[in-house]
N, CA, C and O atoms as CSV, one atom per row, in Angstrom:
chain,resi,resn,atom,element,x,y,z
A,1,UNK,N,N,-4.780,229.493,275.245
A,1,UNK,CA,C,-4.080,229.732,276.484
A,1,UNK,C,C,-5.089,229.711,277.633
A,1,UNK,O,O,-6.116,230.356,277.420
A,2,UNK,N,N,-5.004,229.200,278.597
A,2,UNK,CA,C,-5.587,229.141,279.605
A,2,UNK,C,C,-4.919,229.639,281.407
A,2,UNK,O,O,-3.772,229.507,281.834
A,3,UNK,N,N,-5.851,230.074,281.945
A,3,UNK,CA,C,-5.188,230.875,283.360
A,3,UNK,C,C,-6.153,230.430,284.053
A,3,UNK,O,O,-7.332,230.200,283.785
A,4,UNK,N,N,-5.186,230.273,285.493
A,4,UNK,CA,C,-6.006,230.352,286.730
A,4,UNK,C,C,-5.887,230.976,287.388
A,4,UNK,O,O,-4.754,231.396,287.622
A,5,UNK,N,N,-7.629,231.684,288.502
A,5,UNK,CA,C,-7.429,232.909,288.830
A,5,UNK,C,C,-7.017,232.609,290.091
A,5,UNK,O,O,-7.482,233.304,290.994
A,6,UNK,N,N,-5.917,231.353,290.490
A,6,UNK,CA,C,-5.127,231.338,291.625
A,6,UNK,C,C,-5.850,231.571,293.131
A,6,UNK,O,O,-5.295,232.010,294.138
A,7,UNK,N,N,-7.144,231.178,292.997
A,7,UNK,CA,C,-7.709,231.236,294.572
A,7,UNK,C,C,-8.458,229.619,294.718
A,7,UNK,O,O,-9.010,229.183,293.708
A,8,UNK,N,N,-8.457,228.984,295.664
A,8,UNK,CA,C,-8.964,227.951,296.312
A,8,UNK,C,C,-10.304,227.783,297.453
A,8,UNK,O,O,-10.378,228.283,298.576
A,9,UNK,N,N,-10.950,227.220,297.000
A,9,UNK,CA,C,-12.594,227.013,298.020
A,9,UNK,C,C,-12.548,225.542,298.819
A,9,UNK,O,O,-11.858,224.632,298.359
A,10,UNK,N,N,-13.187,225.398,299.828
A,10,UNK,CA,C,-13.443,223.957,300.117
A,10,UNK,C,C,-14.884,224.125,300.083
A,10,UNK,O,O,-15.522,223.116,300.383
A,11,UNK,N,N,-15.523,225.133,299.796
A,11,UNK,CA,C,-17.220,224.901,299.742
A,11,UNK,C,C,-17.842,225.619,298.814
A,11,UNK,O,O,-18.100,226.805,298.609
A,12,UNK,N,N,-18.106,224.050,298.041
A,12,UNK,CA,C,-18.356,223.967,296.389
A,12,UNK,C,C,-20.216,224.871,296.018
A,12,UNK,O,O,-20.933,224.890,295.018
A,13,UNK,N,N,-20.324,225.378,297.180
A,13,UNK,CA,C,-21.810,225.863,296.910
A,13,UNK,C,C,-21.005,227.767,296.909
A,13,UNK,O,O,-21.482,228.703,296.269
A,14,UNK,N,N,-20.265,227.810,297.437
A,14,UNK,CA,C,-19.237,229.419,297.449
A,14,UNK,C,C,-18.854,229.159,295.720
A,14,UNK,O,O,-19.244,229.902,294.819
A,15,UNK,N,N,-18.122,228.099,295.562
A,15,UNK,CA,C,-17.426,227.878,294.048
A,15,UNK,C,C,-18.745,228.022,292.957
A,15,UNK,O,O,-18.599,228.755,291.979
A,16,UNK,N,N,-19.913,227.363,293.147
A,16,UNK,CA,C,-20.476,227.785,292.111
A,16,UNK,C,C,-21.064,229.321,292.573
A,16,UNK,O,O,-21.149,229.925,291.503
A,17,UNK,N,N,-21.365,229.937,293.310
A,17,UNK,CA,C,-21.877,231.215,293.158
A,17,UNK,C,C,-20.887,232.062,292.601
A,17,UNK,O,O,-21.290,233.044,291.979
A,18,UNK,N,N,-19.403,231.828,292.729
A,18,UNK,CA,C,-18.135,232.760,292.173
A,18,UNK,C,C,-18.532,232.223,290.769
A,18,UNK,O,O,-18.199,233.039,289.909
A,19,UNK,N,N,-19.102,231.177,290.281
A,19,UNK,CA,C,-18.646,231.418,288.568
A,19,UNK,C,C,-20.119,231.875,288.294
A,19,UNK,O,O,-20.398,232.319,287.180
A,20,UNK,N,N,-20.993,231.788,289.196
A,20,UNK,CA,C,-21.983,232.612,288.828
A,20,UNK,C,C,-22.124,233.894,288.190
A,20,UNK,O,O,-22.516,234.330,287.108
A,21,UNK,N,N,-21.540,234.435,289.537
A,21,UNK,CA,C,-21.041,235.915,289.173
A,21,UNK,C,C,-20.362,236.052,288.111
A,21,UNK,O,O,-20.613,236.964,287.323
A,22,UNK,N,N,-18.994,234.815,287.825
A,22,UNK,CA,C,-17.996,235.907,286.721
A,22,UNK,C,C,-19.053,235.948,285.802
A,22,UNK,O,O,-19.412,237.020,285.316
A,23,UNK,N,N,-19.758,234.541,285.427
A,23,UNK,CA,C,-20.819,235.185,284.095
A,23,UNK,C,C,-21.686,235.928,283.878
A,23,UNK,O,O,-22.192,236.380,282.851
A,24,UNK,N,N,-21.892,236.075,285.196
A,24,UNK,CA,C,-23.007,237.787,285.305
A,24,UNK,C,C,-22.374,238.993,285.032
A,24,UNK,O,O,-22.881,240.023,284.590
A,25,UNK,N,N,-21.076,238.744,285.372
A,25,UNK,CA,C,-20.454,240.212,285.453
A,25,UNK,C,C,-19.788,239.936,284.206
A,25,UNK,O,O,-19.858,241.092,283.789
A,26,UNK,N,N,-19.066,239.181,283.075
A,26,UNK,CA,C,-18.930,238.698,282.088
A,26,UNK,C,C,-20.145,239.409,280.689
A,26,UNK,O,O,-20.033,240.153,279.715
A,27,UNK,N,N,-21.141,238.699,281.302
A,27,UNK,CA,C,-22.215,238.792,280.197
A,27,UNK,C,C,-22.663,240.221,280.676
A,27,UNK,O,O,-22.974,240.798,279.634
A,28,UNK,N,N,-22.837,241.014,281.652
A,28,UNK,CA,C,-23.051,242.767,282.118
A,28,UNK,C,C,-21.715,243.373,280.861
A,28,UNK,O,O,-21.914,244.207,279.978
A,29,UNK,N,N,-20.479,242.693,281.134
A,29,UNK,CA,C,-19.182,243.623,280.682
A,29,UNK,C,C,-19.725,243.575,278.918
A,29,UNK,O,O,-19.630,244.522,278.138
A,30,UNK,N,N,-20.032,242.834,278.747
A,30,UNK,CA,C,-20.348,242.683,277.037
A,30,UNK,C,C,-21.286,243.687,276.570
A,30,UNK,O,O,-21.172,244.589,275.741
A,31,UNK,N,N,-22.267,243.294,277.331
A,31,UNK,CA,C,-23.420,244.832,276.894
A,31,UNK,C,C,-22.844,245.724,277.196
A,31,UNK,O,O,-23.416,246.685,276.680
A,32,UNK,N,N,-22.051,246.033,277.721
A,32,UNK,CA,C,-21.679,247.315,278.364
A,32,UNK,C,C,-20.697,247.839,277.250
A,32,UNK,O,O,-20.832,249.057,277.129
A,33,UNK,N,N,-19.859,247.375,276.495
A,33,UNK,CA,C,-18.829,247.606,275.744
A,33,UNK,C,C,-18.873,246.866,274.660
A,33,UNK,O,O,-18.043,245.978,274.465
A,34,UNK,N,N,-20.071,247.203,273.627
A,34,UNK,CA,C,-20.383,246.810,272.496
A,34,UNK,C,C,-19.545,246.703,271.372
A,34,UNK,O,O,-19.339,245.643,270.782
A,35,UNK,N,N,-18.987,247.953,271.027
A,35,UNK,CA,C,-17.686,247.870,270.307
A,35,UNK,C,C,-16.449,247.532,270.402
A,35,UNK,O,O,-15.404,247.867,269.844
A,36,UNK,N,N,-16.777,246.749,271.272
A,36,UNK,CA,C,-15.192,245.503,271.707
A,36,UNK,C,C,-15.266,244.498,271.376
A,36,UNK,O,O,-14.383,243.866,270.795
A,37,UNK,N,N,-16.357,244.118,271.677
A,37,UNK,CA,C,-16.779,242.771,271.099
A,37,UNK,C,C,-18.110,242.596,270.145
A,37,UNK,O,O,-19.128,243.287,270.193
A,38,UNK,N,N,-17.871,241.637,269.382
A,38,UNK,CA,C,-19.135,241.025,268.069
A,38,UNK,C,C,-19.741,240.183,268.400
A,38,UNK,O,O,-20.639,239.888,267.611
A,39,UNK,N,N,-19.647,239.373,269.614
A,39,UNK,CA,C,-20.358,238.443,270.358
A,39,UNK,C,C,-21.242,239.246,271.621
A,39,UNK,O,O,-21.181,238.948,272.814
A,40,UNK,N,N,-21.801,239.982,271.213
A,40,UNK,CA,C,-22.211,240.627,272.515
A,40,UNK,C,C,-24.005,240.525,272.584
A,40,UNK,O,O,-24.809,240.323,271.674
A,41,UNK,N,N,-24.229,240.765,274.126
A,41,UNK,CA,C,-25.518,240.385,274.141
A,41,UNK,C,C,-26.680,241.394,273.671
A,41,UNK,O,O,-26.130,242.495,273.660
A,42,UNK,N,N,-27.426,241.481,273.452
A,42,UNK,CA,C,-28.018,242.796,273.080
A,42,UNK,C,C,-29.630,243.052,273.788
A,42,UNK,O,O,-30.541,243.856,273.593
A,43,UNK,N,N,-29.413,241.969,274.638
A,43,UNK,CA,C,-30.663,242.728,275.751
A,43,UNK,C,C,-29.989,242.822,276.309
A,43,UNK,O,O,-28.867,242.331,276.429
A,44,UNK,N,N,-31.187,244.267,277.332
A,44,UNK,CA,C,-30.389,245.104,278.385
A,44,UNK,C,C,-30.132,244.222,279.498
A,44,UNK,O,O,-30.825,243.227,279.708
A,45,UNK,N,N,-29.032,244.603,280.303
A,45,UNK,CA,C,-28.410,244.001,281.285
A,45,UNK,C,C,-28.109,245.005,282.384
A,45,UNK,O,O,-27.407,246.004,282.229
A,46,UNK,N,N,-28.827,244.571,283.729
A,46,UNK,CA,C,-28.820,245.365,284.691
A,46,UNK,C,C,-27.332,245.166,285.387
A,46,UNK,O,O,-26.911,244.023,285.564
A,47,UNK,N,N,-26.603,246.244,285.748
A,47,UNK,CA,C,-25.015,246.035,286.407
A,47,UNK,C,C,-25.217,245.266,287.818
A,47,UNK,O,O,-25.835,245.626,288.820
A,48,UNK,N,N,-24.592,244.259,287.592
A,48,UNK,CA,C,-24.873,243.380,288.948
A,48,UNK,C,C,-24.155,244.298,289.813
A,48,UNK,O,O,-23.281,245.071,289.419
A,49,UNK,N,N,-24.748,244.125,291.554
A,49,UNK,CA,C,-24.158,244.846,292.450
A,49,UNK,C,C,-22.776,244.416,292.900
A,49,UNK,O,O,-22.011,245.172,293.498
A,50,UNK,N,N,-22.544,243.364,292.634
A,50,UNK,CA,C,-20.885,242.900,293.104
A,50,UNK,C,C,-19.778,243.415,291.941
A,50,UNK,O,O,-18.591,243.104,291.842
A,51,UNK,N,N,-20.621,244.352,291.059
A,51,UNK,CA,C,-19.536,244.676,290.536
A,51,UNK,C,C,-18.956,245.948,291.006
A,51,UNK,O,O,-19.699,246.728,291.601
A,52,UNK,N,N,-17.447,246.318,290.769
A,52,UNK,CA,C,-17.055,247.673,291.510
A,52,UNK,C,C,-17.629,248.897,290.633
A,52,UNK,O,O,-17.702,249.043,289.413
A,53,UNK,N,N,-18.038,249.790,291.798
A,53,UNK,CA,C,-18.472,251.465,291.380
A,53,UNK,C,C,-17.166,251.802,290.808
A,53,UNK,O,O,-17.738,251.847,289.719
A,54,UNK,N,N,-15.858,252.102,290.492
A,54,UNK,CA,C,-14.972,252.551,290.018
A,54,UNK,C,C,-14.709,251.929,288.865
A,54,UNK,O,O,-14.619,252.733,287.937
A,55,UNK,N,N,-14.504,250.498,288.475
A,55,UNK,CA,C,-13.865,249.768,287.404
A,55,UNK,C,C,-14.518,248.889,287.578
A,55,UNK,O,O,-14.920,248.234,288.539
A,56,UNK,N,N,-14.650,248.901,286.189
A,56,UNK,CA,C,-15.871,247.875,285.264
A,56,UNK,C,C,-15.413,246.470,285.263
A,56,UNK,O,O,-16.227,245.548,285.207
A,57,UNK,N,N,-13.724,246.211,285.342
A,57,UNK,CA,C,-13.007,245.391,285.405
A,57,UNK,C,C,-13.063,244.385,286.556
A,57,UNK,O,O,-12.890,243.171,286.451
A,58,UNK,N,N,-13.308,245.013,287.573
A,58,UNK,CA,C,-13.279,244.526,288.298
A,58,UNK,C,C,-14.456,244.092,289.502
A,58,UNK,O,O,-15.477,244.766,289.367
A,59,UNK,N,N,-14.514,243.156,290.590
A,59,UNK,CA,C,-16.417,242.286,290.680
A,59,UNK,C,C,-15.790,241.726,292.206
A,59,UNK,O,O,-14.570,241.637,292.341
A,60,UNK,N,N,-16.558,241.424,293.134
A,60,UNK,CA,C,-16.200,240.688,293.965
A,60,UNK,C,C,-16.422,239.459,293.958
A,60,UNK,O,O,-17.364,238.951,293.351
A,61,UNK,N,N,-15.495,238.767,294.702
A,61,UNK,CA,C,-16.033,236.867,294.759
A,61,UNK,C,C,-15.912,237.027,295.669
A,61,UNK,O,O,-15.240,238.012,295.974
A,62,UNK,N,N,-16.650,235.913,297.059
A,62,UNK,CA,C,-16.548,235.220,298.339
A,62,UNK,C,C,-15.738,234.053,298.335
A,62,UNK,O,O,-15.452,233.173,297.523
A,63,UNK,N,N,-15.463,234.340,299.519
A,63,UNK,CA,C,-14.508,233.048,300.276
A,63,UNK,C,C,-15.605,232.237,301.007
A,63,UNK,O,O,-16.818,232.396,301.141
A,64,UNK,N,N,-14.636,231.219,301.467
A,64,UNK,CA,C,-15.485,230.285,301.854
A,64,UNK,C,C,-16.258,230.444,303.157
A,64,UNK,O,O,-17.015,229.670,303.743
A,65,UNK,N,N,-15.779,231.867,303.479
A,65,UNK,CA,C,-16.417,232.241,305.371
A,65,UNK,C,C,-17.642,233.362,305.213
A,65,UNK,O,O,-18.534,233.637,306.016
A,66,UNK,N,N,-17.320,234.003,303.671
A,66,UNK,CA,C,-18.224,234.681,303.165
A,66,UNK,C,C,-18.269,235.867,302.871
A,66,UNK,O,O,-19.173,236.518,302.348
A,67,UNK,N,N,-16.900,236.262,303.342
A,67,UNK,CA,C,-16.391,237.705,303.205
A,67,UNK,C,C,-15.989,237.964,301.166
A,67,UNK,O,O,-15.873,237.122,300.275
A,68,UNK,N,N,-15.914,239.104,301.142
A,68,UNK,CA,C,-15.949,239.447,299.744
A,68,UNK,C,C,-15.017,240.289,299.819
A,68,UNK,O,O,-14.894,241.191,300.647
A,69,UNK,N,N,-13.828,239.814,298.310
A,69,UNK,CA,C,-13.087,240.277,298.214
A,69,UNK,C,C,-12.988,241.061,296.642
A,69,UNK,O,O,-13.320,240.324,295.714
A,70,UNK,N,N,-12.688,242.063,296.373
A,70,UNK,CA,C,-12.668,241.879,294.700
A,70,UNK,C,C,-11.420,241.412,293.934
A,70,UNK,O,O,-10.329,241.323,294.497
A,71,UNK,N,N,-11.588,241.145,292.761
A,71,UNK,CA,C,-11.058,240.494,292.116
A,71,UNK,C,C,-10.887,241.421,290.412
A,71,UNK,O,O,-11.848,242.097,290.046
A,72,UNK,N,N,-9.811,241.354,289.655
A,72,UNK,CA,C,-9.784,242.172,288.196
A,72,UNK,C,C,-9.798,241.116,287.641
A,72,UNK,O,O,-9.111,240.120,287.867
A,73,UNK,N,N,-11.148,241.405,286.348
A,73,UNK,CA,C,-11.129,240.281,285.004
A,73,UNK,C,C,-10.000,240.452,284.456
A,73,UNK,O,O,-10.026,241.555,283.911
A,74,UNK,N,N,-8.796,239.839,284.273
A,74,UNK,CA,C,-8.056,239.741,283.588
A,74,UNK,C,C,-8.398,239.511,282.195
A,74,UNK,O,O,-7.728,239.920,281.247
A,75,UNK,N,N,-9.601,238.755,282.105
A,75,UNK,CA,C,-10.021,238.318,280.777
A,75,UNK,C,C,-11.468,239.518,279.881
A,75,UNK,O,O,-12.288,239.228,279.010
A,76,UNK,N,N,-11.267,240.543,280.453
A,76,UNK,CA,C,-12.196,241.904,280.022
A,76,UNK,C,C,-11.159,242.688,279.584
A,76,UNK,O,O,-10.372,242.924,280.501
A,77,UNK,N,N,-10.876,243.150,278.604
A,77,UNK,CA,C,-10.392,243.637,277.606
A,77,UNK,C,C,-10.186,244.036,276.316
A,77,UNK,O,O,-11.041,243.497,275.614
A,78,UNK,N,N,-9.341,244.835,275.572
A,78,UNK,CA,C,-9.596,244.833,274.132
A,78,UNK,C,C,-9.398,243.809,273.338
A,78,UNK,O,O,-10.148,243.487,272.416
A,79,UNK,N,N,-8.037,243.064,273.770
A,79,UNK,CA,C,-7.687,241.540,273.263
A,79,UNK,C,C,-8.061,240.936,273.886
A,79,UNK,O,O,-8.425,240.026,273.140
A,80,UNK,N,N,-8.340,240.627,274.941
A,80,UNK,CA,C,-8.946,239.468,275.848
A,80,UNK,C,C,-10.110,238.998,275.687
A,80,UNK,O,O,-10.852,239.969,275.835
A,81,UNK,N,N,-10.902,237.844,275.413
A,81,UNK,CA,C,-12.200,237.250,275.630
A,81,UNK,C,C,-11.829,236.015,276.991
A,81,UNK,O,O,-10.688,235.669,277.300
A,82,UNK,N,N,-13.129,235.509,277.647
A,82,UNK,CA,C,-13.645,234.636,278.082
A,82,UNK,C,C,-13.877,233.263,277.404
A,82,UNK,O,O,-14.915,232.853,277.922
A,83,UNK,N,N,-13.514,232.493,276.657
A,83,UNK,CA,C,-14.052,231.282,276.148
A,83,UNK,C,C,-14.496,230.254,277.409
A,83,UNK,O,O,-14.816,229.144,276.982
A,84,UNK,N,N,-14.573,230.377,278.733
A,84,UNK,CA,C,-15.070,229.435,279.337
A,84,UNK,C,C,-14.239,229.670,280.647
A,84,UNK,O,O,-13.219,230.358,280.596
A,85,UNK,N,N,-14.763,228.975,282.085
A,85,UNK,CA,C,-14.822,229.037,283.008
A,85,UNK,C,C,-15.289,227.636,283.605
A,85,UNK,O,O,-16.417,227.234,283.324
A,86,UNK,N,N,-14.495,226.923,284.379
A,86,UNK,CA,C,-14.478,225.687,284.669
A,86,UNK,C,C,-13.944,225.811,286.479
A,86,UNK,O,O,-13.090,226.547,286.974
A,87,UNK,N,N,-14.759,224.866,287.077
A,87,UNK,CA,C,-13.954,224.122,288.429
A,87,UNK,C,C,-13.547,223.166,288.332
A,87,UNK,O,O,-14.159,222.099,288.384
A,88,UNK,N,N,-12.123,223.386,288.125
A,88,UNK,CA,C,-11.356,222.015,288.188
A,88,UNK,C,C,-11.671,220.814,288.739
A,88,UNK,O,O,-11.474,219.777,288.106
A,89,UNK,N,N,-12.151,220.812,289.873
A,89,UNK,CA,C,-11.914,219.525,290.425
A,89,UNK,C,C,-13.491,218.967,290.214
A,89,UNK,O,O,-13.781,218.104,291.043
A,90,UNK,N,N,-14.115,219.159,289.660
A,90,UNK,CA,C,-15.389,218.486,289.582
A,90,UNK,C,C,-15.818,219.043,287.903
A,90,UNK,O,O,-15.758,220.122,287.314
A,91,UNK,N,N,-16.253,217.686,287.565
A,91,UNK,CA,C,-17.035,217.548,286.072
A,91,UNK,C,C,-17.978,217.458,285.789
A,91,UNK,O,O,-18.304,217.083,284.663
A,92,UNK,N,N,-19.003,217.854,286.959
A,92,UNK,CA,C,-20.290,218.370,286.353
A,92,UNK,C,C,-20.380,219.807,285.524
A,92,UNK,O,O,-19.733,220.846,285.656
A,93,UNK,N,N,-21.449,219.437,284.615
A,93,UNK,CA,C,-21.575,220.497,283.755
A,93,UNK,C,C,-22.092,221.339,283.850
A,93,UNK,O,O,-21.760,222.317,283.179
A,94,UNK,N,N,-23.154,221.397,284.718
A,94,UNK,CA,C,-23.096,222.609,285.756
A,94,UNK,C,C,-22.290,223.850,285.935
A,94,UNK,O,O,-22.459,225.048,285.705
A,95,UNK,N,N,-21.407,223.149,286.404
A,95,UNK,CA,C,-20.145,223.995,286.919
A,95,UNK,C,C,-18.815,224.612,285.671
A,95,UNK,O,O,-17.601,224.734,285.832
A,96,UNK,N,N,-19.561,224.856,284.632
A,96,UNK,CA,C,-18.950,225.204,283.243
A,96,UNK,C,C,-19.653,226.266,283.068
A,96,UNK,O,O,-20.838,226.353,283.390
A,97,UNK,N,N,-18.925,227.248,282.497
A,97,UNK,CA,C,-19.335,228.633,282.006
A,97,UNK,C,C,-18.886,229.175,280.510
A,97,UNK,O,O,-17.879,229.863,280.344
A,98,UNK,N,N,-19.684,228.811,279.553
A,98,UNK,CA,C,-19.042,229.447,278.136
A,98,UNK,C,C,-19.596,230.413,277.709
A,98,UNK,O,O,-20.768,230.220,278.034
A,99,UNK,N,N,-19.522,231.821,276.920
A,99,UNK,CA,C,-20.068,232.452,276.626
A,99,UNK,C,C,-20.687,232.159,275.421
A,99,UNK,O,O,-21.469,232.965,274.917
């Protein structure tokens, strides 16, 4: 099954720093909650600052003017994993995120 997290960029240097982050804050959520997952990283991982002081769930992304909004991993959970993170409209590989 696949989802989109329903927001739009026109500046693809904003788009890759947002999937930057989810995998920072992605690969932070894993160390962080070891017994959720068996794929997890096991060096330490410093909590990136865009993630929220209240919920672990949740991280900010920028828009394209630069303002920061947060956003909830839908995909951080007990059933939920990440298998990957893509920008649609461009196929560099780069711009792919798998855990």
């Amino acid at each position: 099954m696949t989802s989109d997290i329903g927001i739009t960029w026109d500046n693809l240097d904003i788009v890759k720093e947002n999937l930057k982050r989810i995998k920072s804050h992605y690969e932070w959520y894993l160390y962080k909650y070891p017994k959720l997952y068996l794929n997890r990283n096991k060096k330490k991982i410093k909590k990136p600052s865009f993630v929220d002081n209240q919920f672990d769930q949740c991280f900010n992304m920028v828009t394209d003017d630069g303002k920061e909004f947060r956003i909830s991993a839908y995909w951080c959970g007990y059933f939920e994993n990440l298998y990957s993170a893509t920008i649609k409209e461009n196929e560099d590989p780069d711009l792919v995120y798998r855990p």
